[in-house]
N, C-alpha and C positions, 0 to 999 in steps of 0.2 A: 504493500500500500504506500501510496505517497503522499505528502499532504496537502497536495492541491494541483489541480489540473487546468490546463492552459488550452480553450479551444480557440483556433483562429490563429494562422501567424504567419498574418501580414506585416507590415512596421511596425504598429504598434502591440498586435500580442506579441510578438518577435521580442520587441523590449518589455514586455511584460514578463513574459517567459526567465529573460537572462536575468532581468534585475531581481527577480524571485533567487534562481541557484546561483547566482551571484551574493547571496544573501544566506546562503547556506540552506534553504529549502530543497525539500523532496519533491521534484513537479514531473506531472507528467504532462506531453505535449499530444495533441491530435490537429491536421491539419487535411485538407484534400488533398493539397499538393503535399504529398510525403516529402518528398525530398525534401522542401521546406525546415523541415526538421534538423536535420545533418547536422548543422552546424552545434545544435544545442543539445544531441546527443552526445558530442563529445565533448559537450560543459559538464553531463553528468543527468541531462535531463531523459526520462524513460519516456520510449516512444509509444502510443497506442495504437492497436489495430484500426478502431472504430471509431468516432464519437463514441458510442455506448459503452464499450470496453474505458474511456478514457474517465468517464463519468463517473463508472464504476468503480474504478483504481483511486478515487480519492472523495473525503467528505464536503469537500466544494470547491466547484467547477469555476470556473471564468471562462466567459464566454465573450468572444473582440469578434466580430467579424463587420462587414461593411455595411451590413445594416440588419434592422428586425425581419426583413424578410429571409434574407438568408440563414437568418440565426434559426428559423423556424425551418424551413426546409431541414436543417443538421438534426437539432430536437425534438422534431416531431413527427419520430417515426417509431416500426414497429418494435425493432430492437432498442432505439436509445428513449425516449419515455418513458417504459416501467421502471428503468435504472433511477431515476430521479426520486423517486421514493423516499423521503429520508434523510436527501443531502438539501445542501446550499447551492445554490444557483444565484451566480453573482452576471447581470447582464451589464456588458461597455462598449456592445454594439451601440450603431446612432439610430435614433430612432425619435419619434412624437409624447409627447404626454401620453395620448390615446392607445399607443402602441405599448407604453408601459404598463397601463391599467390590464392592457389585454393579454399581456405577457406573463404578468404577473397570476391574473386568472386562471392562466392556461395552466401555469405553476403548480399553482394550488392543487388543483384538482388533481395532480400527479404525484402530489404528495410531499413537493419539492419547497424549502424556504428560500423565498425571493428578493433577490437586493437589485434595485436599477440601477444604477455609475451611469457621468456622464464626465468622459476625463477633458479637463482642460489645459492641454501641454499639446506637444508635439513627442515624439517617441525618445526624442535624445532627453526628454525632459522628464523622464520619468526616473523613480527614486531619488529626486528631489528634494530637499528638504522644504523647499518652498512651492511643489508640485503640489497644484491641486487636483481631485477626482470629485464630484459631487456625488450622495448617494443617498436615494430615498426610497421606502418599502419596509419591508420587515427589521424590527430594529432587533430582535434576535439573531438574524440573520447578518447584520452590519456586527453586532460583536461577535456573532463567532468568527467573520473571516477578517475582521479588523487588526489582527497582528501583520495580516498578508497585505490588508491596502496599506496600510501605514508603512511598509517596506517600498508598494510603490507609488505614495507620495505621503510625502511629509505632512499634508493638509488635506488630509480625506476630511470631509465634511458631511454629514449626515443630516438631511432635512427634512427628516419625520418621516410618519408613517404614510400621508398618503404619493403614491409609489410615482407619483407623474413631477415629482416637485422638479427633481433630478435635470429630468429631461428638458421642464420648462425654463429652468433657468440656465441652463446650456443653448436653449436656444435664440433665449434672449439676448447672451453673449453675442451671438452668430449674428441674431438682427444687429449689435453695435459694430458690428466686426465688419459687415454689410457695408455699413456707413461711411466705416472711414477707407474701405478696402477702394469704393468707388471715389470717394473726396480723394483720400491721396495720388490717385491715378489722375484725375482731373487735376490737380493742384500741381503736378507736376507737369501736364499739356501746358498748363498756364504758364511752366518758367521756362518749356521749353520754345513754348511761341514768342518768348522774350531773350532766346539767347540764355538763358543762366541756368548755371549747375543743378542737378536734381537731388543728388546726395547731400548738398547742404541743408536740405528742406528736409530731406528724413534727420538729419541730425540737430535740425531746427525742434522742428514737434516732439525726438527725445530730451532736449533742454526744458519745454514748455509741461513733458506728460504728467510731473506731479499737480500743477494748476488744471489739468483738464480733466486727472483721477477726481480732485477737487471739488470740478465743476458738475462730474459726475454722479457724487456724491448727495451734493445740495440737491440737481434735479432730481432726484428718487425720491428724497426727501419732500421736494415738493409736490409732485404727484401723490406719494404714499398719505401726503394731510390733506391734498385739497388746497391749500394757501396760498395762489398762484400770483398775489400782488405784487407791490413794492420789489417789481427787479430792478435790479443794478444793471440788466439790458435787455428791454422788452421786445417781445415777440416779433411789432414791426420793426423795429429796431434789424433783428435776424431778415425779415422779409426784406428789407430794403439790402441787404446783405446779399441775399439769393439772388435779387434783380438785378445787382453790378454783374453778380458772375456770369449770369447769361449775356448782360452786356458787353463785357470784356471777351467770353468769347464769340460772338457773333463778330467785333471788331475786328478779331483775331482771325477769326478766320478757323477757329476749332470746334472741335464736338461740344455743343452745348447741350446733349439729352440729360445728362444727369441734375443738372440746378433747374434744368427748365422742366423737369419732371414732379420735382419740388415746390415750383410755383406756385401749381393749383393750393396744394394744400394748404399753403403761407393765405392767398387769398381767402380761401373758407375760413381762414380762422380769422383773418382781419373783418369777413362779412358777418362773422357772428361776436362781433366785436371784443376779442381778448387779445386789439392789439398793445394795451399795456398791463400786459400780464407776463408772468414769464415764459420764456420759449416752450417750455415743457407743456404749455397750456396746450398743445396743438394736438397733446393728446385727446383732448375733447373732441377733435373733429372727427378721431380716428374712431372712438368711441361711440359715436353720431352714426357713422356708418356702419358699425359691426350691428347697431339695434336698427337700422331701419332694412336690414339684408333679414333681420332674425324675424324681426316681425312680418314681411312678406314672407319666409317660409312654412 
């Protein structure tokens, strides 16, 4: 027996896998692609025939693969289901809130104790001491395999019992990640339609990240109460913000879809008048439309 099993190893269960027997754990690994394996059988790590044989071999599984669907396709067959019976099932597949709920279901009924993880690193970034994993669902289930996450990240975080928390605050990252993945891309058209370096701009916005963690902070803050007055830079303040960028690139002669996509919304929210309220207020528009989608349905 080993004391925990590695399904999935791609980059990331790859580095899940080594930072485990790297850490002097008994793991055993299962993957499609066997060869896969190779390298980390001769870390020490034991190989499985099957999924179901892998599951078997240890009291809780880790499951990485590329998404809930695959993760189901592997689990949800005739030989590897009955095996779950009994153990931990730790899921760091990517997947939905709703995907978690139903994972977790599926779980249950199999007999199996279920943890959702949602890791927030890249693979080099794992056994971290300042690596975070998110992880919500059964909180029996988070201390039994919590000697294992905490090897791979220093900051597993556990956020209760119901099992979608994981996923949705993973994905809320991804919508901020969204944000600036397109702003930066765009911010950087803009220096290069003027001739100037782009790397100084990434090392610009590393100078400024602790003011924008900052400003991050506040706006959650603001949403979370509702107390959207008195900012230090109002709403239209931002829209008038959004209007140069489209101006500057129409001037310029570049892609202006992304600021000009942002527009409308700046306007709905100037029409329903929160243009001196803080930027965060624009949540209300977003808000506006998710209930008049819900109410026609």
């Amino acid at each position: 027996m080993s004391e925990v099993s590695v399904i999935g190893l791609g980059p990331m269960g790859m580095a899940l896998a080594q930072t485990l027997l790297k850490n002097g754990k008994r793991v055993t690994v299962w993957n499609r692609t066997l060869s896969k394996a190779e390298s980390l059988v001769q870390q020490g790590a034991q190989l499985a025939s099957s999924a179901a044989s892998a599951i078997s071999m240890s009291p809780i599984t880790i499951v990485c693969v590329a998404n809930y669907e695959t993760s189901v396709r592997i689990l949800d067959t005739k030989e590897a289901a009955p095996v779950l019976a009994g153990r931990t099932l730790v899921q760091l597949s990517t997947g939905t809130p709703q995907e978690a709920r139903n994972n977790e279901l599926w779980a249950r009924e199999r007999g199996a104790d279920y943890l959702d993880g949602a890791i927030q690193a890249w693979p080099s970034h794992i056994g971290g001491a300042e690596t975070v994993i998110l992880f919500s669902g059964s909180h029996t289930a988070f201390q039994t395999s919590e000697p294992f996450l905490k090897i791979l990240a220093g900051n597993s975080i556990y956020l209760g019992e119901p099992v979608g928390s994981a996923s949705a605050q993973a994905l809320a990252v991804i919508s901020y990640l969204l944000g600036t993945w397109l702003g930066f891309a765009h911010g950087a058209h803009i220096l290069e339609s003027e001739k100037q370096r782009v790397d100084s701009f990434g090392s610009m916005i590393a100078a400024i990240a602790p003011l924008l963690g900052e400003e991050a902070k506040h706006q959650g803050k603001v949403i979370q109460t509702g107390h959207f007055g008195n900012p230090e830079s109002s709403l239209k303040t931002s829209a008038d913000s959004v209007e140069r960028l489209v101006q500057q690139a129409r001037e310029a002669g570049i892609h202006a879809e992304f600021p000009a996509h942002a527009l409308p919304l700046f306007a709905k929210a100037l029409e329903a008048g929160y243009g001196n309220e803080e930027v965060s207020a624009i949540i209300k528009v977003l808000r506006s439309g998710s209930d008049a989608k819900q109410s026609q349905a």
